[in-house]
C-alpha positions in Angstrom: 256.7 231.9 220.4 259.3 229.2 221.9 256.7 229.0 224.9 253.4 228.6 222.7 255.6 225.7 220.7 256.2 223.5 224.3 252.7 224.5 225.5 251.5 222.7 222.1 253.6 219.9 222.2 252.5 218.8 226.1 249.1 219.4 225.3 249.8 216.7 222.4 251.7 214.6 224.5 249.0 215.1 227.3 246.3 213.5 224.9 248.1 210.1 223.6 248.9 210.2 227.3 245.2 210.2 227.7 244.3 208.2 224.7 246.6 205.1 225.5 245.3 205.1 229.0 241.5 205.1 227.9 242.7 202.0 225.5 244.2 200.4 229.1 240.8 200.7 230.3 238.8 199.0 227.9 241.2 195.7 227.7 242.3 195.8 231.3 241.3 195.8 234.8 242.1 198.7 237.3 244.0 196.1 239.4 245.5 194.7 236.0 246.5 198.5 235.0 248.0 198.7 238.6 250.2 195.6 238.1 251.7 196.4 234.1 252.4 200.5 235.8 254.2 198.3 238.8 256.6 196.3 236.5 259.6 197.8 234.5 259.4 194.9 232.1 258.7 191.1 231.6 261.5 188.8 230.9 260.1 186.5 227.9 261.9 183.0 227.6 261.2 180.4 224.6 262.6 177.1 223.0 265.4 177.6 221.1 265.0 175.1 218.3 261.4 174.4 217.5 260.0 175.5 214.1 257.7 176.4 213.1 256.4 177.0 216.7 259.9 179.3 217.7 263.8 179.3 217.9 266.4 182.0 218.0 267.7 182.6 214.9 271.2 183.0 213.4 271.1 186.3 215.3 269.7 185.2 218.4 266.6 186.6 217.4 263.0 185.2 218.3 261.5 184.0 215.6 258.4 181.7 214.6 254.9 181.2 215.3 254.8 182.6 219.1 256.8 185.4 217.6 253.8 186.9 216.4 251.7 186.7 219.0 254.1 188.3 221.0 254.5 191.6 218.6 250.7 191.9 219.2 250.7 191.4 222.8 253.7 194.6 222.7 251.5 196.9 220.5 249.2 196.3 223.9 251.1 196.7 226.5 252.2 199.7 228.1 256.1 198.0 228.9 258.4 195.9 227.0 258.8 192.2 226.9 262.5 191.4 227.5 263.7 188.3 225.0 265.8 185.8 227.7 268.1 183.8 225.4 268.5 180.1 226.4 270.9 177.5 224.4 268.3 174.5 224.8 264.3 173.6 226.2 265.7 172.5 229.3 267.7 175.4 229.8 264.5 177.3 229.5 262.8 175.8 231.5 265.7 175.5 234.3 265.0 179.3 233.9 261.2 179.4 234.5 262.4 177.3 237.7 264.9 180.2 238.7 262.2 182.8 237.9 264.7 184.4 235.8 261.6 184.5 233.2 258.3 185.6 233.8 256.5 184.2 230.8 257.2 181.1 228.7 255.9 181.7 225.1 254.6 177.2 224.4 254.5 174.9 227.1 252.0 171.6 227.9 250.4 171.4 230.9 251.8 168.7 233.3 251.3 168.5 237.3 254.8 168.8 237.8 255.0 172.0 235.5 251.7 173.4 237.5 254.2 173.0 240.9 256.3 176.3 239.2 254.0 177.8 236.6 250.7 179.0 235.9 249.4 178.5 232.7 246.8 180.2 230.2 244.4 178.8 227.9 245.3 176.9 225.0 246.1 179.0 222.1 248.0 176.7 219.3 246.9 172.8 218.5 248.6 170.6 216.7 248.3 166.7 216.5 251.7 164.6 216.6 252.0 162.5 213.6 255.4 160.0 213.0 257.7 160.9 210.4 259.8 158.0 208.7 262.1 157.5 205.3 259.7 157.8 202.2 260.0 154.0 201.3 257.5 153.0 204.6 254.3 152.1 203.8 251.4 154.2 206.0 251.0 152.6 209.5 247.4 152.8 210.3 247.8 151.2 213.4 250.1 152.1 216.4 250.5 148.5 217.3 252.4 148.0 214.1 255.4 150.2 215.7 256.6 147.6 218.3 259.8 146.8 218.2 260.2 150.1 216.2 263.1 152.4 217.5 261.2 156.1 217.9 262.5 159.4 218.6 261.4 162.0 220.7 262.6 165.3 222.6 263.8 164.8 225.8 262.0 167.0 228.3 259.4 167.8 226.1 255.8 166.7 227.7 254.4 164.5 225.3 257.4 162.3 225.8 256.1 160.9 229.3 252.7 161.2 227.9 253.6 158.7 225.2 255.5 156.2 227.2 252.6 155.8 229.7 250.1 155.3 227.1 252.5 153.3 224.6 254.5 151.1 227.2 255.2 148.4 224.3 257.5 151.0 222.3 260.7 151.7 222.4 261.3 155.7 222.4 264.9 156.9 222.3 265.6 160.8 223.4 267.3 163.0 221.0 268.5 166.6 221.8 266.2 168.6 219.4 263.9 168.0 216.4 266.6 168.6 214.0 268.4 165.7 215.7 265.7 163.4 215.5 265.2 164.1 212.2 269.0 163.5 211.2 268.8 160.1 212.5 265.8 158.8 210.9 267.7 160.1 207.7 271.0 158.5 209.1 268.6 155.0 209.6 269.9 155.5 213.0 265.8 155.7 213.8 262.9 154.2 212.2 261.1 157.5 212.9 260.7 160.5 214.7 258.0 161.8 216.6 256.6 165.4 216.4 253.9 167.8 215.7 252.0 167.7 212.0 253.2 171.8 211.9 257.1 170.8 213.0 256.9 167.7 210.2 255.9 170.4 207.4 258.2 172.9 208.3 260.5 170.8 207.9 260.0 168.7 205.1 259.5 172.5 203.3 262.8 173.3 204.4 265.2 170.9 203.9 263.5 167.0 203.4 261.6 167.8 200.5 261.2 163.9 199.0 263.6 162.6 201.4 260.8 161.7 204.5 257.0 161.4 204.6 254.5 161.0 207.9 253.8 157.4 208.1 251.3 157.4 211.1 249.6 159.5 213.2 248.5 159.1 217.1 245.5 160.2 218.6 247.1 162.7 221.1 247.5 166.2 220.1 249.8 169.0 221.4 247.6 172.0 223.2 250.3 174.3 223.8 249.5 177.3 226.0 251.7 180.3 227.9 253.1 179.3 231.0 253.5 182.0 233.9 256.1 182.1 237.1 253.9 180.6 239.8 254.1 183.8 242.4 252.7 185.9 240.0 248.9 185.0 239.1 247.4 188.1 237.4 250.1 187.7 234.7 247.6 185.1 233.6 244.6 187.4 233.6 246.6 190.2 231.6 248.0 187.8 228.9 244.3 185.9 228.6 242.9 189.8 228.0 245.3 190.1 225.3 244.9 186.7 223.9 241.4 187.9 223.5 241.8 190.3 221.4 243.3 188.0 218.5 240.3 186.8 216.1 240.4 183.0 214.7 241.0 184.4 211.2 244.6 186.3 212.3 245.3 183.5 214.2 245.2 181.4 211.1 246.7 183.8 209.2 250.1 183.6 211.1 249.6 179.4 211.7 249.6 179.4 207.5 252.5 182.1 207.3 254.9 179.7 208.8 253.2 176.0 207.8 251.6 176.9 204.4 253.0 173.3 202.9 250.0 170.1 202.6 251.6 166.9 201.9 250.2 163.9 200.4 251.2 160.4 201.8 251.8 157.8 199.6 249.9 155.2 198.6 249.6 151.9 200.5 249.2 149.8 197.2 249.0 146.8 199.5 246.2 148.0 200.9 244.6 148.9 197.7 244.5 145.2 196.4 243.4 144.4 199.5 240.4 146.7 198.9 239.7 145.8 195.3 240.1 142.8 196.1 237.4 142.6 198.9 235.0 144.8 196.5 235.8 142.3 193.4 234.8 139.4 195.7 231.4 141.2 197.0 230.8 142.3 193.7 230.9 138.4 192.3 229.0 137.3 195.8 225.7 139.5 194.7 226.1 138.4 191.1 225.9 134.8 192.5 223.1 136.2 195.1 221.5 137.5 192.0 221.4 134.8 190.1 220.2 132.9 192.7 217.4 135.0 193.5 216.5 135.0 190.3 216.2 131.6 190.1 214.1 131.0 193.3 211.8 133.7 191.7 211.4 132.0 188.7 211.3 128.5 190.7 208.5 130.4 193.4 206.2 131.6 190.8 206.3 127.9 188.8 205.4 126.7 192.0 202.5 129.6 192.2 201.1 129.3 188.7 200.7 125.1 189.3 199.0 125.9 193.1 196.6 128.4 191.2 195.6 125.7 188.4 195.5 122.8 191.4 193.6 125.4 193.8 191.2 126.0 190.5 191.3 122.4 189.4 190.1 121.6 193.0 187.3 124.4 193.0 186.0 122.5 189.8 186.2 119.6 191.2 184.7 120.4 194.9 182.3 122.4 192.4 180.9 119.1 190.7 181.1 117.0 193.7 178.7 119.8 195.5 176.5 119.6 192.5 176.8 115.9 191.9 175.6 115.8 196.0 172.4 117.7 195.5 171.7 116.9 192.1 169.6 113.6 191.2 171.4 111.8 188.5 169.0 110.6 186.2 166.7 113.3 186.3 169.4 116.3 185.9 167.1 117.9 189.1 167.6 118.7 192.6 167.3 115.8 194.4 166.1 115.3 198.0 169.2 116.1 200.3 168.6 119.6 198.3 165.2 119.9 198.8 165.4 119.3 202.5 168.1 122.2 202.4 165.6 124.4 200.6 162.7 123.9 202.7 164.6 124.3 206.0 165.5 127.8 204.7 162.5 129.0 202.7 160.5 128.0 206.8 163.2 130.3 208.6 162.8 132.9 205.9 158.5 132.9 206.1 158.5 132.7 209.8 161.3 135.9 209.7 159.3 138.2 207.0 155.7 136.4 207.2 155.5 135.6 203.6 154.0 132.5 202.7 155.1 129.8 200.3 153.2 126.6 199.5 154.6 122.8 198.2 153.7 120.8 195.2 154.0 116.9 195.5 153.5 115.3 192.3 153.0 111.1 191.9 153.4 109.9 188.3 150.0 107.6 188.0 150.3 103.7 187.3 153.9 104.3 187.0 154.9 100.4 188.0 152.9 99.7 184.8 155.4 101.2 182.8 158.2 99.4 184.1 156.2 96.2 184.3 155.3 96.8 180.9 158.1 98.6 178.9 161.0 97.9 181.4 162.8 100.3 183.5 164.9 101.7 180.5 161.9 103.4 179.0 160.7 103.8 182.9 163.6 106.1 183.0 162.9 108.0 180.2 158.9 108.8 181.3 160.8 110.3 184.5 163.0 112.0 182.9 160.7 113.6 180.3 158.3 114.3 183.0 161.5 115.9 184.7 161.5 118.8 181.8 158.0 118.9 181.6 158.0 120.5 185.3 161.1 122.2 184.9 160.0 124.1 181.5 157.2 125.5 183.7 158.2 126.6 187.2 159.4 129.8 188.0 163.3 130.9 188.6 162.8 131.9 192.5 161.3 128.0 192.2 162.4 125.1 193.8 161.9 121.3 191.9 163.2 118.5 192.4 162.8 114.3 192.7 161.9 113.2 195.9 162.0 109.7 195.6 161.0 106.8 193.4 158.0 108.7 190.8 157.4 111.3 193.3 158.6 115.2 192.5 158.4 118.4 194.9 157.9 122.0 193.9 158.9 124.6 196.7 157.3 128.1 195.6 158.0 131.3 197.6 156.1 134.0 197.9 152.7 131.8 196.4 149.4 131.3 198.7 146.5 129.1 198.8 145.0 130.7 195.5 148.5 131.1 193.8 149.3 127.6 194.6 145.8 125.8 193.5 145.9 127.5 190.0 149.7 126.5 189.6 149.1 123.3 190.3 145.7 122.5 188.3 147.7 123.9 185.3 150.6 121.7 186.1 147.8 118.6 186.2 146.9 119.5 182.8 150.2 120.1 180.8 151.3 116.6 182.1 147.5 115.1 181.0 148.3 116.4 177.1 151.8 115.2 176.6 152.6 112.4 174.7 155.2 110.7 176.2 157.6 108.3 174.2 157.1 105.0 173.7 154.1 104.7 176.6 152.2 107.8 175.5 149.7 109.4 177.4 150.1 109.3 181.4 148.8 111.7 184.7 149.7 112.5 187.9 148.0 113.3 191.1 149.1 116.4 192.3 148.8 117.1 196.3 149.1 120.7 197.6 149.6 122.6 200.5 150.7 126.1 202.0 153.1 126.9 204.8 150.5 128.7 207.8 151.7 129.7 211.3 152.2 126.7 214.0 153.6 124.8 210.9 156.6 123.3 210.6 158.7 121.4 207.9 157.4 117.9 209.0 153.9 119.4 209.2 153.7 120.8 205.8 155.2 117.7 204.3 152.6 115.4 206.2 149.6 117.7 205.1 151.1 118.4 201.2 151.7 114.2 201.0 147.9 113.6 202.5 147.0 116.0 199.6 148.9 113.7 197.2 147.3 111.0 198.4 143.9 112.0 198.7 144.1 112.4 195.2 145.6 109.3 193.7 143.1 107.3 196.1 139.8 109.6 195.0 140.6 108.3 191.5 144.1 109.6 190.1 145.2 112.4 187.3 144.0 114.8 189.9 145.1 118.2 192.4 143.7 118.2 195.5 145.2 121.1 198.5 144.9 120.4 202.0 143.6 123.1 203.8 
């Protein structure tokens, strides 16, 4: 029975054997699994006085943020990681030196640390920020600080770091955060320098309304785990188990340790500044307004009295046009139109082939009348005579005064026969009106259509022959020239 008990329990032992070595295999490396079954242990050394990142506690025990990283990487590692107790960071890192510790838990980069330590990827971030007494007012620019007594670490990385980029400030070492802290509270400093995380830890734990972060700088602390230099594939095992941890559990143990926010206070300065600066551009587009407004209003006066000129002048240009090519006693076309007319209605025949034909009309023994009646009541015979012609023609017509007692009547679209009718009818009408004051009077009446090899000048010449012909074969008669 004793032997069936022991046979049970190797056979048990046999599997978590077997079971922690298949885990091995999926996080680690044949050569990485021959390395961790080479060592006994690995001697673990950290920074005894830097919450929330790590410290020793009241019984030497590591505690902190790196704390918890380092339980996990146990859980995953077949040996123990050995806790080297320093009294101060440059003790520790006088140790890493002496390769009396193989692993250092948060160190920055340098190329003097890289001469005695390999280093993993960055695994914690956090930016440095100043921390002063709670009456400063928020420094937005590092400038400001001259002249400024700051503390820093001594030893810590950042500390070169700052004076090579910040040349014009004046850092002062302390021993440890707690004593830079002290002596901003002391006024011994005007502020400390740290990380954001260190800042809230602290003001949490014992500053509460005491100090505030008055400025922040651009660089940032990317802390990483630092490695003894003759020993590279302690980099490869700690970045396989650094793996392993997801964002969200990372988080989760940044938050257990800094779960504080703080809200600066206000720079009321600043704030009239502001409201200040928005009350004055809020009166500047009032005034803009306004003035907008009142070029808008002066622009469309300005408008409305060009549109009434611009139409005044359109009236005006209008009349003057028609004053131009309008005879002004008779109320008719006068010649400077006529000419116009005939010019086009000769392009348009010899264009389409349609013929049009002239009427010349001379007012008989019309010297008489003025002789006789004087030129007052000449006026009126020519203007009557005017309406008699213009009563008659057609719209698409043309009639107008050509000179002196002589009229002309341009008609489209009318040939020989069209034109000799029109123009016999237009004899008699004139024959039977009673004309005031002088009564009866005729007119001989020339005709004449527009035929190919003609011209303007030709058709004139033949319609005022016509004309002619007629008031020499004996007057109040129409005679067309063929």
């Amino acid at each position: 029975m004793k032997s069936i008990k022991t046979l049970f329990i190797i056979l048990i032992l046999s599997f978590l054997d077997l079971s922690a070595h298949t885990e091995l295999n999926k996080l680690f490396t044949k050569k990485q699994i021959d390395y961790l079954n080479s060592k006994k242990e690995f001697a673990l050394c950290i920074d005894p006085t830097w919450m929330p990142f790590e410290k020793l506690d009241e019984n030497t025990n590591h505690t902190g943020i790196s704390k918890e990283y380092f339980d996990i990487f146990r859980r995953n590692l077949p040996i123990p990681i050995k806790l080297i107790k320093t009294s101060n960071w440059t003790e520790t890192l006088e140790y890493m030196k002496d390769k009396r510790c193989d692993i250092l838990s948060l160190a920055m980069v340098s190329k003097e640390r890289k001469e005695y330590m390999n280093f993993s990827s960055s695994y914690i971030t956090a930016p440095l920020v100043l921390t002063t007494k709670i009456d400063v007012s928020f420094i937005d620019d590092i400038k400001n600080l001259s002249n400024k007594k700051l503390g820093i670490v001594k030893g810590y990385i950042y500390e070169n770091l700052l004076k090579q980029r910040y040349p014009y400030l004046d850092f002062v070492s302390v021993k440890n955060t707690d004593d830079g802290f002290e002596k901003v509270i002391k006024g011994e400093l005007f502020g400390f320098i740290s990380s954001l995380s260190t800042a809230a830890y602290k003001f949490e734990e014992r500053y509460v309304g005491q100090l505030k972060i008055a400025a922040k700088f651009h660089e940032k602390l990317n802390l990483s785990m630092a490695f003894r230099k003759d020993e590279p594939i302690l980099v490869e095992v700690f970045e396989a188990l650094l793996s392993q941890i997801p964002e969200n559990k990372r988080q989760e143990i940044y938050n257990k340790y800094v779960a504080i926010s703080y809200e600066n206070r206000v720079d009321y300065t600043l704030v009239v500044y502001s409201v200040i600066f928005f009350i004055l551009i809020i009166v500047f587009f009032i005034y803009w307004n306004r003035k907008l407004k009142m070029q808008k209003e002066e622009t469309e006066k300005i408008l409305t009295e060009l549109k009434a000129t611009k139409k005044l002048l359109e009236e005006k240009n209008e009349k003057l046009e028609k004053l131009y090519i309008t005879d002004e006693l008779t109320k008719i076309y006068n010649r400077r139109k006529l000419d116009v007319e005939l010019e086009k209605e000769t392009l348009r025949s010899d264009r389409t082939g349609f013929k049009f034909s002239l009427i010349m009309l001379d007012i008989d023994f019309f010297k008489e009348v003025n002789d006789n009646y004087g030129h007052q009541i000449g006026d009126l015979v020519l203007i009557e005579f005017s309406k008699i012609l213009k009563k008659d023609v057609r719209k698409i017509d043309v009639l107008g005064r050509w000179g002196g007692e002589e009229f002309l009547i341009i008609c489209p679209h009318t040939d020989e026969t069209g034109i000799k009718i029109k123009a016999e009818h237009l004899r008699e009408l004139i024959e039977n009106h009673k004309f005031p004051e002088v009564g009866k009077k005729t007119a001989s009446i020339g005709a004449a259509t527009y035929k190919n090899g003609d011209d303007t000048e030709s058709l004139l010449y033949r319609v005022d022959m016509a004309m002619y012909e007629a008031k020499n074969s004996g007057r109040n008669k129409m005679i067309f020239f063929e």
